[in-house]
C-alpha positions, -999 to +999 in steps of 0.1 A: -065-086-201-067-074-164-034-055-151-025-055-114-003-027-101+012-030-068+022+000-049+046+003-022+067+035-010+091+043+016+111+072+019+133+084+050+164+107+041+155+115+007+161+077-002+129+057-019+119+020-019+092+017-043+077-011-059+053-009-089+043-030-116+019-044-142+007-080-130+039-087-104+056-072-082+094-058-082+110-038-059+134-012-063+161+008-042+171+043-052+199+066-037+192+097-033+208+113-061+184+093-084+157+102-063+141+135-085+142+113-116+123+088-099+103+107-076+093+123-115+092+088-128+061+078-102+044+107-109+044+104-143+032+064-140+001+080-116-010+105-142-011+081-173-033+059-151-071+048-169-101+064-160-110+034-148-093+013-122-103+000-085-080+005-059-082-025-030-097-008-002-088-038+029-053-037+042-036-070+032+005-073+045+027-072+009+041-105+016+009-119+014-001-098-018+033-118-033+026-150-020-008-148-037+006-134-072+035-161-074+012-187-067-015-179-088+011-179-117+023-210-115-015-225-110-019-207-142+005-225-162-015-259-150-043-249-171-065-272-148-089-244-139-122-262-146-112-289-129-109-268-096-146-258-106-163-289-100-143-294-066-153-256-055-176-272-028-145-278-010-141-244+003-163-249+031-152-280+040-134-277+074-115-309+065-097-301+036-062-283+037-059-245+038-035-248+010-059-273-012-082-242-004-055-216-019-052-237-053-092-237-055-094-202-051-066-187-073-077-213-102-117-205-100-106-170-101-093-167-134-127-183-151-152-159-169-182-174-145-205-156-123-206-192-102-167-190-098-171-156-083-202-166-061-181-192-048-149-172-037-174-142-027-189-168-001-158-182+014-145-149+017-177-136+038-169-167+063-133-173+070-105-156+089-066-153+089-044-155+062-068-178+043-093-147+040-066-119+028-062-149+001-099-154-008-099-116-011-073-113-038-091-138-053-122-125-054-111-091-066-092-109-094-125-129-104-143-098-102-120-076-125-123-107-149-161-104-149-159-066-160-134-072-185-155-096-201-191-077-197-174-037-203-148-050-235-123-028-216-092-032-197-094-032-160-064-022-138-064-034-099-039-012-079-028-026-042-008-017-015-003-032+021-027-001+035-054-004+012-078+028+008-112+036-004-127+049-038-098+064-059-078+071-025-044+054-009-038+052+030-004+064+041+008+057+072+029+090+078+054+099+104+070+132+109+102+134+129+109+158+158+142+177+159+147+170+196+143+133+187+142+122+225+116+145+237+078+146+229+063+180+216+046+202+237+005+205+232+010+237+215+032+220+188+008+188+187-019+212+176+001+228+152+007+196+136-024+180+136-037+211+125-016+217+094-019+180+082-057+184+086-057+211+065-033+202+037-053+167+035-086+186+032-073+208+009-063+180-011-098+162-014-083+132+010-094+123+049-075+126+076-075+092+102-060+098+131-028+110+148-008+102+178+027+116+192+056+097+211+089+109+217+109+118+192+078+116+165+044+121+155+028+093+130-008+098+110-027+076+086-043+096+059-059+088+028-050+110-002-062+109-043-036+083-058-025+108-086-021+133-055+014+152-049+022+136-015+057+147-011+045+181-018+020+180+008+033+165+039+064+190+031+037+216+031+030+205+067+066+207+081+075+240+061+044+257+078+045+240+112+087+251+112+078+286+110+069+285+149+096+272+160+118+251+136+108+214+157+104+194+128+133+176+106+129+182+072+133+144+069+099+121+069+090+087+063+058+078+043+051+041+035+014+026+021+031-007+028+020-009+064+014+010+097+049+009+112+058+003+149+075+022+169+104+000+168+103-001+130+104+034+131+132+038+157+152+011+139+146+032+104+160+068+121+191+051+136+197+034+096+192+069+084+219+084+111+245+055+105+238+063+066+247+100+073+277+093+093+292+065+064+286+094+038+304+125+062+336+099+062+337+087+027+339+131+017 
């Protein structure tokens, strides 16, 4: 039986939204007095991971991720699998529907045949759009089948919206100034980039890239999955503060997507209404 784990993580003001599970996806809010239990809670779930699991490497948006589950489910309970077989063909017929396509593709990928994954493997070399992110789920669902079957071992397929590469997750990272309407000098840009180059080579991952706006600095990074990454990015603000306290202690990190700029302006002015609600309620 093949298990899919889904992966998503947000966290601005000590507050976490977090989804994980086994085949489906859920999605969870905690506050932040929960938020050692659970921060403990993922860590734990990381660390009792197989030695063997495959981590989706292309970024693919969450809602399509969930689209593709859900629908695959209910295909499932058709049983009409074999029956999608013999119409496979289909696939690269620029006449038929891109949602006759989605059916072919999430049925042929749950059969224990090299032709089934040949198939989706083809269509997903040659199309573009949504329909591709779909074929790709598929054929990385066909493919974990496959090794089931041939290793007599459980496979587990971990995804989140930024992908990664080998046994690594990208996070899309964004640390937040103190003087949140200026931009920091080129000293403090250094000191930054710096610091997060380090503490992500120090911790076997690879730094992306980098780029500063006013009021913020975001990164993408790829880290090991069972890495500490709260540790690590506090690592960054904890040694970059010592030259000049410019950095809140506050971050946000998400693997669901890159943000905007807007997302991210929209997420500091929630965290600042948040604050204020709290300071009257005491």
């Amino acid at each position: 039986m093949n298990n899919f784990i889904i992966l998503s993580l947000h966290k601005i003001n000590s507050a976490y939204f977090f989804g994980f599970c086994y085949k489906w996806l859920f999605l969870f809010f905690y506050s932040p007095m929960e938020e050692e239990q659970f921060y403990s809670n993922i860590q734990k779930a990381l660390e009792d991971l197989p030695e063997n699991y495959t981590i989706l490497e292309e970024q693919i948006e969450i809602e399509i991720q969930m689209k593709y589950f859900e629908f695959a489910k209910n295909m499932r309970k058709k049983d009409s699998a074999e029956e999608y077989f013999k119409h496979r063909d289909e696939l690269n017929s620029d006449e038929v529907s891109i949602d006759r396509k989605k059916e072919i593709l999430c049925a042929i990928a749950t059969l224990d045949k090299v032709e089934a994954y040949r198939s989706i493997e083809k269509f997903a070399n040659t199309s573009r759009g949504e329909i591709r992110q779909w074929a790709v789920l598929a054929l990385q669902e066909s493919r974990m089948l496959l090794q089931s079957s041939l290793l007599d071992e459980q496979q587990v397929f971990i995804s989140t919206g930024l992908g990664g590469k080998g046994k690594m997750l990208r996070y899309n990272v964004v640390f937040i100034n103190q003087k949140q309407g200026e931009l920091l000098n080129k000293t403090q840009q250094k000191l930054v980039k710096d610091e997060l180059e380090y503490g992500i080579k120090k911790s076997e991952g690879e730094f992306e890239t980098m780029d500063f706006m006013e009021g913020f600095s975001t990164a993408l990074v790829m880290l090991p999955i069972q890495a500490d990454i709260r540790k690590i990015f506090q690592n960054v603000v904890d040694e970059c503060n010592q030259y000049g306290n410019f950095l809140e202690d506050n971050m946000i990190v998400t693997n669901v997507k890159i943000m905007s700029r807007s997302e991210i302006i929209q997420l500091l002015h929630q965290s600042k209404n948040q604050d204020f609600d709290e300071l009257e309620e005491e």
